[in-house]
ZAMARGU-4260 file (C-alpha; in steps of 0.2 Angstrom, whole numbers, plus 5000, padded with zeros to 4 digits):
<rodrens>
0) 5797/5931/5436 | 5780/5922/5435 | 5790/5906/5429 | 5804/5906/5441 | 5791/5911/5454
5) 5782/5893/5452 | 5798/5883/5449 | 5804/5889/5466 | 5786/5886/5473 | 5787/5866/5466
10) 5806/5864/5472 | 5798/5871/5491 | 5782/5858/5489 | 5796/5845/5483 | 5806/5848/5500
15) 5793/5849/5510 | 5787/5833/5504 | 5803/5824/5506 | 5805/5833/5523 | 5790/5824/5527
20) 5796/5808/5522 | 5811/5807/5532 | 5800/5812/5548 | 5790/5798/5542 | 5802/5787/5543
25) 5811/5792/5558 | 5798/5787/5567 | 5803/5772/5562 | 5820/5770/5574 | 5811/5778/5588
30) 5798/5768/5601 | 5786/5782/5603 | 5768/5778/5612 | 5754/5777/5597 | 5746/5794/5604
35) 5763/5804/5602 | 5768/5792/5585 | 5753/5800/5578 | 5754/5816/5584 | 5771/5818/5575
40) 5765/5811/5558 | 5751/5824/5559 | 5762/5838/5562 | 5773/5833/5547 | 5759/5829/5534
45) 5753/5847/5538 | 5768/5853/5529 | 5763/5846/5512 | 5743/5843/5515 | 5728/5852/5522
50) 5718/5844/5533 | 5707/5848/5549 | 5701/5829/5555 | 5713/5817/5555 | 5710/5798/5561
55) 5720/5782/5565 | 5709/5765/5564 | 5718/5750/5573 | 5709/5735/5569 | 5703/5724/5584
60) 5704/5705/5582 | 5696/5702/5596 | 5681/5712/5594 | 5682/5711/5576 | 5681/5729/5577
65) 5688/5747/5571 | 5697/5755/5585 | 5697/5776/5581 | 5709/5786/5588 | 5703/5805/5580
70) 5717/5821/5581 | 5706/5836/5577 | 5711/5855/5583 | 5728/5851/5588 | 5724/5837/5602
75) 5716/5819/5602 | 5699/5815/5606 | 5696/5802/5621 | 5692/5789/5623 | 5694/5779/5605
80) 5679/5777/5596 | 5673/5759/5589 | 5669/5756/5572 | 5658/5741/5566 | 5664/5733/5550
85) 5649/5736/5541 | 5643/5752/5533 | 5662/5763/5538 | 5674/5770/5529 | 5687/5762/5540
90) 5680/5744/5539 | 5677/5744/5519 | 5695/5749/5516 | 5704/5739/5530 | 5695/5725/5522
95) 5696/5730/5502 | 5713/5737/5505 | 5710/5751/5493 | 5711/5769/5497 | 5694/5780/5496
100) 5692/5797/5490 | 5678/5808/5493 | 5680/5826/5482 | 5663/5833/5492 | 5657/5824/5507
105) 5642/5833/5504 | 5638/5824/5486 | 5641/5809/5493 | 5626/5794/5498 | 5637/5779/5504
110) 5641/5776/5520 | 5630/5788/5528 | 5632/5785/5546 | 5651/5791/5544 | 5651/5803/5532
115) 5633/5811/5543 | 5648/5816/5557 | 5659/5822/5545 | 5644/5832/5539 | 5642/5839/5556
120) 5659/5844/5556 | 5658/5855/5540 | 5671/5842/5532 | 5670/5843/5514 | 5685/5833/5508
125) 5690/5816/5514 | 5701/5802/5512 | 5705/5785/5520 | 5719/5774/5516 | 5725/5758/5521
130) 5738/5754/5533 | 5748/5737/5529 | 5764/5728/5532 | 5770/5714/5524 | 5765/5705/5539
135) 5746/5709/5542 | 5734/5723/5537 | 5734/5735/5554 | 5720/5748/5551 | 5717/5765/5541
140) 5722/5780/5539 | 5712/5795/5537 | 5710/5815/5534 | 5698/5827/5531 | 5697/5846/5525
145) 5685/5861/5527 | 5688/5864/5507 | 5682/5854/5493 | 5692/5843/5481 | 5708/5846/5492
150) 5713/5827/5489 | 5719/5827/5470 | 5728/5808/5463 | 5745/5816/5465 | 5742/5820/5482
155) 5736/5803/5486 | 5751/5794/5479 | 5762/5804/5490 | 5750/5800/5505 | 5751/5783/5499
160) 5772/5785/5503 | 5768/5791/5519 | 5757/5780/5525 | 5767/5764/5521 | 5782/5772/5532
165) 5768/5775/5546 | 5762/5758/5544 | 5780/5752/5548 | 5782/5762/5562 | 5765/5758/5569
170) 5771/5739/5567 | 5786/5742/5578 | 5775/5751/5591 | 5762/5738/5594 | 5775/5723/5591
175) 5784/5734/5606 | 5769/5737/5616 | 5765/5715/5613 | 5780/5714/5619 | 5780/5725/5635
180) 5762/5717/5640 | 5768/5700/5638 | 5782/5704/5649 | 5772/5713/5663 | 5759/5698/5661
185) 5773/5685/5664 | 5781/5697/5678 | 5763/5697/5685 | 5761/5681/5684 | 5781/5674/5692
190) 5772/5688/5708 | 5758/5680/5708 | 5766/5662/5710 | 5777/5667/5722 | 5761/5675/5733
195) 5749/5660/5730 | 5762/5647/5733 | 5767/5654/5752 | 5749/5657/5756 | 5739/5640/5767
200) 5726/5646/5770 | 5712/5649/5759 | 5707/5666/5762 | 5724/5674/5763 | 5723/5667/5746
205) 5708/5675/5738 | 5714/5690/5747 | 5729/5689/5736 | 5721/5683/5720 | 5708/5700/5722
210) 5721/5712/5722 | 5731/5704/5706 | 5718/5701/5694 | 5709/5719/5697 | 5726/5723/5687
215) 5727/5714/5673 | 5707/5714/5666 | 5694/5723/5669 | 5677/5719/5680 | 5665/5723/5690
220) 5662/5705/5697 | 5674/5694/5701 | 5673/5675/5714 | 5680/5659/5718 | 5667/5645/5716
225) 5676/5631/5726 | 5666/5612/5724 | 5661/5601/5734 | 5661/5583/5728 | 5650/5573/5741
230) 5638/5588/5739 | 5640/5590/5720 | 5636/5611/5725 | 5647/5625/5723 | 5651/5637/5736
235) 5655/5654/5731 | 5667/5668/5739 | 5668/5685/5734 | 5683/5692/5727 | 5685/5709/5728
240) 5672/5723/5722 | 5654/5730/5731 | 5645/5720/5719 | 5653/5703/5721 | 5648/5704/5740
245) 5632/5710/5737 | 5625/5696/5723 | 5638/5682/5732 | 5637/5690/5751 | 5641/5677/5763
250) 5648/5659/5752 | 5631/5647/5751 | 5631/5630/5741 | 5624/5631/5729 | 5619/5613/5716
255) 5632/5614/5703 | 5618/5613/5688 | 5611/5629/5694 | 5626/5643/5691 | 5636/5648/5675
260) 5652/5641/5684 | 5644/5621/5686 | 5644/5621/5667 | 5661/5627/5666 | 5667/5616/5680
265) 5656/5599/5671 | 5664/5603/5655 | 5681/5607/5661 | 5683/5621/5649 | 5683/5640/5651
270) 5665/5647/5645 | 5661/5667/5641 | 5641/5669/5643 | 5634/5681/5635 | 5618/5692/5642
275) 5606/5678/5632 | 5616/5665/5635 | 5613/5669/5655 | 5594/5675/5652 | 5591/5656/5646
280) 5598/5647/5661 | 5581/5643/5675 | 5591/5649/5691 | 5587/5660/5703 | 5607/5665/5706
285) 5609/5670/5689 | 5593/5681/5690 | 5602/5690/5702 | 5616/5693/5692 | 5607/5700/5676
290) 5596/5711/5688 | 5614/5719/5695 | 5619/5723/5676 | 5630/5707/5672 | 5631/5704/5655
295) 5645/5695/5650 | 5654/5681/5663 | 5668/5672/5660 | 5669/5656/5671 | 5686/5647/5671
300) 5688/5629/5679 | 5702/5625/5693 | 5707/5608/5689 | 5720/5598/5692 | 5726/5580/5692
305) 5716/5574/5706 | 5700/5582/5700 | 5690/5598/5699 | 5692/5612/5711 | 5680/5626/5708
310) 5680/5640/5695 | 5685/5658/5694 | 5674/5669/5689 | 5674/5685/5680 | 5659/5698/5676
315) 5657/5715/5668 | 5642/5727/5665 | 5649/5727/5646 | 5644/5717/5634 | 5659/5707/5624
320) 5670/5710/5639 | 5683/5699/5638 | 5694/5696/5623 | 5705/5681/5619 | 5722/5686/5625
325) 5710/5691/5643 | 5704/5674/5644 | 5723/5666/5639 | 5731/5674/5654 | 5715/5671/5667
330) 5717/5654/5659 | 5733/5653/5666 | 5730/5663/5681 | 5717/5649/5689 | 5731/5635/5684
335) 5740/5644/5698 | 5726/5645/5709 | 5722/5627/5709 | 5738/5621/5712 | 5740/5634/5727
340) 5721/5628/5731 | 5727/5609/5732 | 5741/5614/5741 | 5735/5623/5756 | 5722/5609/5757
345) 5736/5596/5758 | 5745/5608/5770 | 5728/5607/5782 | 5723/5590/5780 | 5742/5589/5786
350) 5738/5598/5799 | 5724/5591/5804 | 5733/5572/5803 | 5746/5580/5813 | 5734/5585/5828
355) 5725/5567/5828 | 5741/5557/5828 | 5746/5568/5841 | 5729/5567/5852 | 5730/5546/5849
360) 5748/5547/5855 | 5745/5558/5871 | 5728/5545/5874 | 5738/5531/5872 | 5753/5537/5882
365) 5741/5544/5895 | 5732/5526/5895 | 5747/5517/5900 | 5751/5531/5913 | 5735/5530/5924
370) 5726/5516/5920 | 5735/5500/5915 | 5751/5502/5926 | 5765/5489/5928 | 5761/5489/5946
375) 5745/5477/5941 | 5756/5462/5938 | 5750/5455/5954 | 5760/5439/5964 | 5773/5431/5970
380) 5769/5412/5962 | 5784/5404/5955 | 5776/5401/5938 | 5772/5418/5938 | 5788/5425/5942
385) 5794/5413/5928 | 5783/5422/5917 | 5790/5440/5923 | 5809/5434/5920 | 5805/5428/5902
390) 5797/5445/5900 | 5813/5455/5907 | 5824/5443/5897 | 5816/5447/5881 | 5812/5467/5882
395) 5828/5475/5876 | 5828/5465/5858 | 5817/5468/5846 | 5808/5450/5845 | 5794/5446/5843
400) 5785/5439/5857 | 5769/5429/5857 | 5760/5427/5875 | 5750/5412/5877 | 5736/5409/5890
405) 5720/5407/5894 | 5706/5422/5894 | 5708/5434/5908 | 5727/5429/5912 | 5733/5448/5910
410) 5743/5443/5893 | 5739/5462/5890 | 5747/5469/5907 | 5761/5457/5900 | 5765/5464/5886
415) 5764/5483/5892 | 5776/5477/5904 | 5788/5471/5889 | 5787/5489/5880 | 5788/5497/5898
420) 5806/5490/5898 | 5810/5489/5879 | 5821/5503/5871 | 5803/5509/5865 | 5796/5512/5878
425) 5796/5532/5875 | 5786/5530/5858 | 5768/5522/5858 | 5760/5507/5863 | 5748/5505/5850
430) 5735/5488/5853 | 5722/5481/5840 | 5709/5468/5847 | 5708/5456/5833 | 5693/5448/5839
435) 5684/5462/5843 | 5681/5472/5825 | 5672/5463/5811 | 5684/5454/5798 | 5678/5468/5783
440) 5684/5484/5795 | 5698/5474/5804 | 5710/5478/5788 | 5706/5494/5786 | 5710/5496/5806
445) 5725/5489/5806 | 5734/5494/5786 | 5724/5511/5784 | 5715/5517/5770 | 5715/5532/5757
450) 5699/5542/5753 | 5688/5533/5744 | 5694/5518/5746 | 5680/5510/5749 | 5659/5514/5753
455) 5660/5523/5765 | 5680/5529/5765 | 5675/5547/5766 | 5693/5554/5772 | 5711/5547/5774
460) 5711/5535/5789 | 5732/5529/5797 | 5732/5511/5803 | 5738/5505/5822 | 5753/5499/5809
465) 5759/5516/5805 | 5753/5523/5823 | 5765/5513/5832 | 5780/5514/5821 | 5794/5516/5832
470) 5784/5509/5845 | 5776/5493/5850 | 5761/5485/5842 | 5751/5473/5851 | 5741/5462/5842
475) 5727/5454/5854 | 5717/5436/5848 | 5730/5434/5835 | 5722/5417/5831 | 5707/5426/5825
480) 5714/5435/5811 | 5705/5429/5795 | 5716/5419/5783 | 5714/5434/5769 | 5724/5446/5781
485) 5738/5432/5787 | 5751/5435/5771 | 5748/5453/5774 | 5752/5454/5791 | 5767/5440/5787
490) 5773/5455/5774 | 5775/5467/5788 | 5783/5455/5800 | 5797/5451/5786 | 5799/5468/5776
495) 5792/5481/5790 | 5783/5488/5774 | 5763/5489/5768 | 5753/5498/5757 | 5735/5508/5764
500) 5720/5503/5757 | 5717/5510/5741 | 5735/5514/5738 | 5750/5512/5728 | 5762/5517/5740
505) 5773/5508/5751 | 5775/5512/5769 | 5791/5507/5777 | 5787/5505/5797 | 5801/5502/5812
510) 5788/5491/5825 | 5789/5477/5838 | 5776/5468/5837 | 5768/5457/5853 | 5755/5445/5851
515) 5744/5436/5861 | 5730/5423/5862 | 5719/5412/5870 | 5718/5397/5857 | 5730/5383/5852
520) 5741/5389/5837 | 5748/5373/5832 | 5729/5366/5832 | 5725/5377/5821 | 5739/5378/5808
525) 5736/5359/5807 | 5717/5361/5806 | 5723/5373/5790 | 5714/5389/5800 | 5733/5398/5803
530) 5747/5399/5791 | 5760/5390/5797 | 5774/5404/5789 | 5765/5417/5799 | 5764/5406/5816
535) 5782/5402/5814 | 5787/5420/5813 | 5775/5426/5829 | 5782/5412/5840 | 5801/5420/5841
540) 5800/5420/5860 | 5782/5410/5868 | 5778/5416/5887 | 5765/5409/5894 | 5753/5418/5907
545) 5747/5406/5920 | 5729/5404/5926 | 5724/5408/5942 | 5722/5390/5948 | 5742/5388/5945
550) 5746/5401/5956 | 5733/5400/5970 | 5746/5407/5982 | 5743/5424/5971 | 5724/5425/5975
555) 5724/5432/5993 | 5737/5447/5985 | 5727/5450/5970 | 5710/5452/5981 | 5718/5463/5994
560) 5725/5473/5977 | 5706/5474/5968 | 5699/5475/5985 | 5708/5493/5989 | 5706/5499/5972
565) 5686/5499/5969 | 5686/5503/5987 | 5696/5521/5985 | 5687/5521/5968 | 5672/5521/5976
570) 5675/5531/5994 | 5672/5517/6005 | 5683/5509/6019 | 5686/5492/6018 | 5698/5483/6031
575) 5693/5466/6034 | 5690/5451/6025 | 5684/5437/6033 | 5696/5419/6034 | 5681/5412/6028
580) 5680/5421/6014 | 5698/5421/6009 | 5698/5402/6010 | 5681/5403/5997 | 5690/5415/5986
585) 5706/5404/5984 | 5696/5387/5983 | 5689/5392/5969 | 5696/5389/5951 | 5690/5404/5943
590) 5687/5397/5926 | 5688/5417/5919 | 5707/5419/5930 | 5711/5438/5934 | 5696/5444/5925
595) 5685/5434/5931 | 5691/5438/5949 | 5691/5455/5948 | 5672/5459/5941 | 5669/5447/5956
600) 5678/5460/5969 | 5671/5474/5960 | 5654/5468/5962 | 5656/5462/5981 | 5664/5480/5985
605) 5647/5489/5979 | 5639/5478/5991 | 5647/5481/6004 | 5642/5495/6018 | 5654/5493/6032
610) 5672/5488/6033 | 5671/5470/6032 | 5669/5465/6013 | 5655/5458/6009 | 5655/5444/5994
615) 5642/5435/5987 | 5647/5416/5992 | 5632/5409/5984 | 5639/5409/5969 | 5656/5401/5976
620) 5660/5388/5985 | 5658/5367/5978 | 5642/5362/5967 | 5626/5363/5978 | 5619/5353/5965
625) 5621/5334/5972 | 5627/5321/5959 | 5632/5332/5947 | 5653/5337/5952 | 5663/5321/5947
630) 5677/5330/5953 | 5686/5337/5936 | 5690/5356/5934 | 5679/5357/5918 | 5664/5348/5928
635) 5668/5364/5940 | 5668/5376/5930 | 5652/5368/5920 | 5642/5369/5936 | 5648/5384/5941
640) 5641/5391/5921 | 5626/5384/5923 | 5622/5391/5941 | 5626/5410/5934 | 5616/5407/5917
645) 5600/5403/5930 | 5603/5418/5938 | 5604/5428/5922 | 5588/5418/5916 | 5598/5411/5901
650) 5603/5429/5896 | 5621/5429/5888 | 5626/5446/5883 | 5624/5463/5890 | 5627/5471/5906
655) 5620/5459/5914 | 5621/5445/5906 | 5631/5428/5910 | 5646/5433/5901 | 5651/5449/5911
660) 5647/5440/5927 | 5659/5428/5926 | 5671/5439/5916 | 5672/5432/5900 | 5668/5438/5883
665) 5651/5435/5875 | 5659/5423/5861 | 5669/5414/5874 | 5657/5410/5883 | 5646/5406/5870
670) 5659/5392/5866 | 5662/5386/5881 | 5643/5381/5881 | 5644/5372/5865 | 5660/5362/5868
675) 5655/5357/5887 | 5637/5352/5878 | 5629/5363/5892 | 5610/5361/5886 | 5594/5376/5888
680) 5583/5364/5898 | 5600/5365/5911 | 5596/5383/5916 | 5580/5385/5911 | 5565/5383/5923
</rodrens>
């Protein structure tokens, strides 16, 4: 009875075993999550083994630690435990890969600090074994009895069984798990995109970013630094927690040497400090961080092709806070965010282009409209009217016309006339006094320049070129272009094409271009100071704009015209003009034409008080100076310099200097001097 009793005992323990087994290795087909996967192995090594403590250790790459997940009374203990290396029962046989065996935890001296818990727990047996595949060690597996010497070598070899089935399973489950995380991050990741990519505007963006990455890692700290280049300083913006805004608060720029995130952003390379690492940086910012708890920071760079952005920044109260596969995916995270970042700056410097062209357009349109009218072509001269009818004849093509004449003929009025009644004349007229801007800036002003370009060049700048495309540009002074510019300005003229300054990148333009000037081209290109290639293709279609002396029949019109405008400009009354007065205005040869005449109204309208206009004649009329008129226009208007440069004591320039009284230009008249050999001791006293 006694015999058959125990052979049916050992056929029970035999099936129980293998019933254990095969729930071992069912675990195997089925994804179960690690806290139910270990659940169901515990229930089924309780069939064949006694044990009260049971414990899972999952090693941790990242931390190089032992995650402990403890089933004792029936339920899990939470949260996981971690396990150093060093001195545990866990981190001696993940790394020896031997199973350990203790008959009497009490008797035993090593590992103190584990088997002291144990103690605590009246554990008396325990044993720990390791958990491999053929692919990689994973962690241990251990249990633990109220009774002595429950763990005997044939028990073990049967755990042993049981223990490479669960290491399987447990394979599957985290391969699974990998495999689930991998898909939320890039799921996150694709929503991410799509959210970044529609957002301009960078607030909307951190708004977004806040809201994302408080899902995928943990902090307590989280900003965007964003750099500013001219200021080498970096501005920080809280993302999304209470302590962000309190240690960032409102964004301040701060020198980039003096945060965590500058020596991420220099490097351009993700940095983790650590507690010390921050406690050894001289900056009163990163004091503040370390006083709030911070003790670990990951600081990412924002880069892209054109350069640095800024850095995203992570912090936590925890020390070691971010593992690998963290810093992997915020790696990839703050690619997205540059890109987003460079993009809604391109979208608002956009923008902002967009608004400037259109305020030039609206000043140039409205400059034309109320200032510069048609209507100012004044006379009824035949040689002006054989100007006008050139003009007419030439507006509907798309030639280029060159307007030839002395200084103060109105080659400008001209050419508005010609765009005025062109097939343009609803897009801009766009001029550029050639003479007027220094020959280093004259480039930039008329081709345009990138950022950076040149010292200096601190944003994007469009060129009168590209500003009148579709439109008219009128080139005033042609003549004084410098030589450098000359094949430049041919290129457009030919191929309607240029490249900005500091560019790679052609610029195809639709314009009409109309030039003017004062001097004698064909001089010039024989004097080697004009390209001849270039004068060739300005001089399509010549009109010249006569002086005033030529059409002196115009003069009494062009005074009544200047007379009434500075009058209603002015709110005075003006309605006579005196026969002697008319015959001294048209007598005179008005070396300076429409300009000259018209600062000469305008200053004889602010003199006047009643109706009757009231002109200065002193300084009209035939040379009061006996001996020195031989008749000539040039001895005329020599004379007639000389007396306005004693009035002015010799002065030039200025506002009331000799040039603007006779309504010339500084350097013109500065010219005229030298080439009529007009001496000081002439007009000075």
């Amino acid at each position: 009875m006694s015999s058959d009793s125990s052979h049916f005992d050992s056929n029970k323990s035999e099936f129980r075993r293998d019933e254990t087994l095969l729930g071992t290795a069912n675990l195997l087909v089925r994804h179960n999550p690690l806290p139910e996967l270990f659940l169901k192995l515990a229930k089924s090594l309780h069939l064949i083994t006694r044990f009260e403590v049971a414990g899972c250790c999952l090693h941790n790459a990242a931390k190089n630690v032992m995650q402990l997940h403890v089933w004792e009374g029936a339920q899990f203990v939470h949260p996981p435990a971690e396990l150093p290396l060093e001195d545990t029962t866990a981190g001696w046989v993940w790394q020896h890969q031997e199973p350990l065996v203790f008959a009497d935890v009490q008797q035993e001296s090593r590992f103190l600090t584990c088997l002291n818990i144990l103690k605590a727990k009246a554990i008396r047996s325990f044993c720990e074994m390791p958990l491999t595949t053929t692919l990689r060690p994973l962690g241990t597996l251990s249990l633990g009895s109220f009774q002595a010497g429950v763990y005997q070598e044939k028990d073990m070899e049967f755990l042993q069984r049981v223990t490479e089935l669960f290491a399987l399973a447990l394979e599957n489950v985290l391969t699974q798990d990998a495999l689930r995380r991998e898909q939320d991050r890039m799921r996150m990741l694709l929503e991410l995109n799509a959210a970044l990519m529609a957002s301009r505007d960078d607030r909307e963006l951190f708004r977004l970013l806040s809201g994302f990455i408080q899902r995928i890692v943990p902090h307590e700290y989280a900003t965007v630094a964003i750099y500013d280049v001219a200021g080498r300083s970096l501005s920080h913006y809280p993302l999304d927690s209470a302590l962000s805004h309190k240690l960032v608060g409102e964004s301040r720029p701060l020198p980039v040497q003096e945060t965590a995130a500058g020596r991420a952003l220099l490097e351009r390379e993700t940095k983790v400090f650590s507690r010390e690492d921050l406690m050894g940086m001289a900056s009163t910012f990163v004091n503040e961080h370390l006083t709030a708890g911070i003790q670990s920071l990951a600081c990412i760079p924002l880069v892209t092709r054109k350069g640095e952005l800024g850095t995203l920044n992570l912090g936590s109260t925890k020390p070691q806070a971010f593992a690998n596969s963290d810093l992997s995916l915020l790696q990839q995270v703050a690619a997205q965010v540059a890109v987003a970042l460079e993009n809604a700056r391109a979208y608002n410097e956009i923008i902002e282009l967009k608004d400037k062209l259109a305020k030039e357009r609206l000043y140039l349109e409205d400059e034309i409209r109320t200032e510069l009218h048609f209507e100012e072509i004044v006379g009824e001269s035949a040689v002006l009217k054989r100007a006008l009818a050139q003009a007419r004849t030439v507006a509907p093509s798309d030639a280029t016309v060159l307007v030839l004449g002395e200084t103060g003929t109105g080659k400008e009025l001209l050419a508005r006339a010609i765009h005025r009644m062109s097939t343009r004349k609803d897009a801009a007229f766009v001029k550029l006094n050639c003479a007027a801007i220094p020959t280093g800036l004259l480039e930039s002003e008329l081709f345009g320049h990138e950022k950076g370009a040149f010292t200096g060049a601190i944003s994007q700048k469009v060129g009168r070129l590209e500003l009148a495309h579709k439109g008219t540009l009128f080139l005033d002074e042609v003549g004084d272009i410098p030589l450098e510019l000359q094949p430049k300005l041919l290129r457009v003229l030919q191929d309607q094409e240029f490249e900005r300054l500091g560019s790679t990148r052609t610029i195809r333009v639709n314009i009409r271009l109309i030039a003017a000037t004062n001097k004698d081209l064909v001089k010039s290109v024989a004097e080697r100071e004009f390209r001849s290639d270039l004068y060739y293709r300005l001089n399509v279609f010549p009109i010249r704009m006569p002086a005033v002396r030529e059409r002196k029949t115009d003069i009494p019109l062009l005074v009544g015209y200047f007379v009434q405008k500075f009058a209603n400009r002015m709110a005075k009354k003006i309605t006579k003009i005196p026969a002697e007065t008319m015959k001294a205005l048209t007598s005179w040869p008005w070396p300076g034409n429409v300009r000259e005449l018209e600062n000469f109204l305008e200053r004889s309208v602010i003199l006047t008080e009643g109706p009757e206009l009231n002109v200065p004649l002193a300084e009209l009329g035939p040379s009061r100076e006996a001996g020195s008129d031989d008749g000539t226009l040039e001895s005329l208007e020599r004379d007639h310099i000389i007396r306005v440069l004693r009035q002015t004591h010799g002065v030039i320039g200025g506002a009331t200097g000799a040039a603007v009284r006779l309504g010339l230009k500084r350097t013109t008249l500065q010219s005229m001097i030298l080439r009529m050999g007009i001496a000081r001791e002439e007009y000075r006293s």
